[in-house]
N, C-alpha and C positions, 0 to 999 in steps of 0.2 A: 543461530547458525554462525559461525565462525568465518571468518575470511577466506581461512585457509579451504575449508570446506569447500566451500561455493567454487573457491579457485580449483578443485581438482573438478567439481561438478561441470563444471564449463570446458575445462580440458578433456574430461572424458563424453562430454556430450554429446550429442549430432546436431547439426546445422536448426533442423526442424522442432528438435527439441527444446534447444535452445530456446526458439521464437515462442514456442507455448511456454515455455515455463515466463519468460520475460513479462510476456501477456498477461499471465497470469499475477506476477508480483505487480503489473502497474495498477492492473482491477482493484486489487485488495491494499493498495497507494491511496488510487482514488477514492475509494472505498473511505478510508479512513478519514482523510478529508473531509469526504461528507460530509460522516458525522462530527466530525470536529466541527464544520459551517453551522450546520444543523443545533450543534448542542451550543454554541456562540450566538446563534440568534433567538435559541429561548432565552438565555442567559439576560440579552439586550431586553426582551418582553417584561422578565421577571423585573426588571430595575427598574423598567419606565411605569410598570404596577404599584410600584411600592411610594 
């Protein structure tokens, strides 16, 4: 998605809308994280195996 996008998506929004959608992009933030920890601590397993 585009900058520009987002910026009219925000502009045309509603208050409440807004809060879900935001909610929503930090879930799928964290989300990614996770996995990012997750696949970094096998990572650490696999090295200290070898």
């Amino acid at each position: 998605k585009t900058v520009q996008a987002q910026e009219n998506r925000i502009k045309n929004s509603k208050p409440e809308e807004l809060n879900n959608k935001t909610v929503k992009d930090n879930e799928i933030i964290v989300f990614k994280i996770i996995e990012k920890i997750e696949l970094y601590n096998l990572l650490q397993k696999l090295q200290e195996l070898q």
